[in-house]
N, C-alpha and C positions, 0 to 999 in steps of 0.2 A: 502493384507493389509486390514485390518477391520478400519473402517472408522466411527469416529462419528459428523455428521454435527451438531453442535451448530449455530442454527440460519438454518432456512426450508424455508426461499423468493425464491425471482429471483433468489440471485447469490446460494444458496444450492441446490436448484434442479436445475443447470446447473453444478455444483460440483459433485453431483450424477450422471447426465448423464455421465460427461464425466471422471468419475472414475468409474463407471457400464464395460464403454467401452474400459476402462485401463485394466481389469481384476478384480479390487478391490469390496469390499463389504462394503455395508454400512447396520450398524448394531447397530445405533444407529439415531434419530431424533431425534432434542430438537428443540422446538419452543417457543414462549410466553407462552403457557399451560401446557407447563411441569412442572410436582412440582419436581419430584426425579429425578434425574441422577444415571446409573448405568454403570460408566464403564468398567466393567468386559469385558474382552476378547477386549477390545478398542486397538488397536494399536499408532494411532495417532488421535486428531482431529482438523477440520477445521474451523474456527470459521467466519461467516459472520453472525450477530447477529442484536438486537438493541447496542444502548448505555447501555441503563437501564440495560441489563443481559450478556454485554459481560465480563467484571467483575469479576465478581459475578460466573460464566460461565467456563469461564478461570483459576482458584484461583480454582475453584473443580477439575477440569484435572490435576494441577502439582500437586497439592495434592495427586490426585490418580496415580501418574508418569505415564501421558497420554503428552505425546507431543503434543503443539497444536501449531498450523499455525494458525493467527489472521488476518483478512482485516478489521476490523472492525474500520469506527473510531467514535469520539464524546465521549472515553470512557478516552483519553491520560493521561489526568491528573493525573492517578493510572497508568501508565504503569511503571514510576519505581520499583512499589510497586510488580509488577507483576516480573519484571525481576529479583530482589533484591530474592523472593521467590525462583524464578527455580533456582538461585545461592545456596539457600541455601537447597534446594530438589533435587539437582543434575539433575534437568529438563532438557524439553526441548523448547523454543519455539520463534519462529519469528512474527516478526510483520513487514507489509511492505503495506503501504497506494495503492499500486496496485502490484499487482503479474504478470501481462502481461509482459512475458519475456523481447516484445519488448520495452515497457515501461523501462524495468528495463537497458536495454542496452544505453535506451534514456536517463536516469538520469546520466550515464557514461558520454556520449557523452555530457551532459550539461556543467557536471563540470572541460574536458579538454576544450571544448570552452571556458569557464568563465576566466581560468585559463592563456590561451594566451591572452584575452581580458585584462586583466588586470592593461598592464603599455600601451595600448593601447591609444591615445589621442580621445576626441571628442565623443566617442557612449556612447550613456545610453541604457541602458536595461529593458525590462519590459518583462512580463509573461500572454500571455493571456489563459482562458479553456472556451471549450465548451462545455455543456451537456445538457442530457436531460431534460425536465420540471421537469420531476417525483423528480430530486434532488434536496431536499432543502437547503442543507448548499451550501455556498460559502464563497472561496475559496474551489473548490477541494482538497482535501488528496495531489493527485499527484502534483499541482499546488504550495502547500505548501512544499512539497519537494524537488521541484525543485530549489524554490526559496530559500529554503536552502540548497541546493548545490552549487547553484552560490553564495551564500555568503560565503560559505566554499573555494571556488576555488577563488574567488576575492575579494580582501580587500575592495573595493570601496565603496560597501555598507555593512551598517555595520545589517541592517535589514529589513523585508519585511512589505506591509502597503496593505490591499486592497483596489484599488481604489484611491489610493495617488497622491495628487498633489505637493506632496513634491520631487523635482529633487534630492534629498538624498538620498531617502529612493525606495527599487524596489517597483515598483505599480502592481500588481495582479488584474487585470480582469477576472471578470465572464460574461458568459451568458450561456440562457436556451433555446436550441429550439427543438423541434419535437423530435426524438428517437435518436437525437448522443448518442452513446456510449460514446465516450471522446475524442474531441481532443485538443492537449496540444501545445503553440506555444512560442516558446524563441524570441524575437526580438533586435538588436541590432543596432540603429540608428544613421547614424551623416548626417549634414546639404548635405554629398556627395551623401554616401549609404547607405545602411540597408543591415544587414547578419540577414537571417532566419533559426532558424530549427523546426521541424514540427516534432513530432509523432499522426497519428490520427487512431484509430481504428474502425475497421469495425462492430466489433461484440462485445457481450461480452465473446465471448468462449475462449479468449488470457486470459482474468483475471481469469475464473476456471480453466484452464486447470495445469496454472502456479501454482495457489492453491496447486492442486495433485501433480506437479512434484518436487513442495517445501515440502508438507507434507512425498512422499517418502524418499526424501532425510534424513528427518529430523529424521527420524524412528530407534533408534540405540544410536541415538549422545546424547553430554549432551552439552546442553549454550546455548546463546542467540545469535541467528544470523540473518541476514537478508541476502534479495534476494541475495545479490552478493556475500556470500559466496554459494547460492546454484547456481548463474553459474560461479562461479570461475574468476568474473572479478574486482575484489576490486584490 
């Protein structure tokens, strides 16, 4: 598989490694200095970008019927705009605010808990993540998907608030400390007990790795999909 990284940080050269060591090639780099893209011979590409050129980025690959895989966020607001295109390019491409398989298994598991909790009496729910310093947005991608999953699987709340004092509304907590990768915590409270779930990552090799095993998939097909149709648990 020829492989072209949109976006060369952290998470692209660990997308590289650990696509080197799948067998694949990469045979393309775009970073902020890039003026041209040329995706001749591109198979698919994986986009961990800025905001400013995910876009922009993205909108050149279906154009040139390049499938791309996207983790990129801060760019959302044009994501219709994006899928609305590969609908009408007969494209291909996903988007999914973390690719860590087991993350992705974790947003499952979210929303059949939410979903039992729901004519449940007495617990509220809240969302907390934790990360490294180096990220500056808060809420997390993951933390925000989460917390619309649990609104999808439970009527209760009708939406999410960072940091809310509002008992209506789910409250999303952030913090930032030393080198976590990410970890992600569902909590469900009454005056008796608390029910927890927990995913917390050790590395970030689950989030590239997942990258690669979404972009193979994706390689072939035509539409708009995300994680769980590439592991078959929707």
């Amino acid at each position: 598989m020829n492989i072209a990284l949109l976006g060369y940080g952290k998470m692209g050269k660990l997308i590289e490694q650990i696509a080197l060591e799948k067998g694949h090639k990469i045979i393309l780099k775009v970073d902020s200095k890039t003026k041209e893209i040329d995706f001749t011979n591109v198979d698919v590409a994986i986009d961990f970008s800025l905001p400013s050129t995910a876009y922009t980025n993205i909108k050149k690959a279906i154009e040139n019927s390049v499938p791309v895989v996207s983790g990129t966020t801060g760019w959302l607001d044009k994501i219709d705009e994006i899928k609305q295109l590969c609908i009408e390019r007969k494209g291909a491409f996903i988007y999914s605010s973390n690719f860590s398989i087991g993350v992705n298994l974790f947003f499952e598991i979210n929303k059949y808990l939410a979903k039992i909790m729901e004519n449940t009496q007495g617990y509220s729910a809240d969302i907390h993540e934790i990360h490294h310093t180096q990220k500056l947005d808060a809420p997390s991608g993951t933390a925000i998907t989460l917390a619309e999953g649990l609104i999808e699987s439970n009527k209760y709340y009708q939406n999410w608030e960072f940091e809310s004092g509002d008992k209506n509304k789910l409250s999303i907590t952030a913090e930032r400390e030393g080198d976590v990768p990410g970890t992600h915590v569902i909590n469900y409270k009454s005056a008796i007990d608390s029910i927890e779930i927990k995913h917390t990552a050790h590395n970030r090799n689950g989030f590239a790795t997942g990258a690669v095993v979404a972009a193979s998939w994706l390689v072939g097909k035509q539409g708009v999909f995300d994680m769980s149709d590439v592991l078959s648990i929707k």
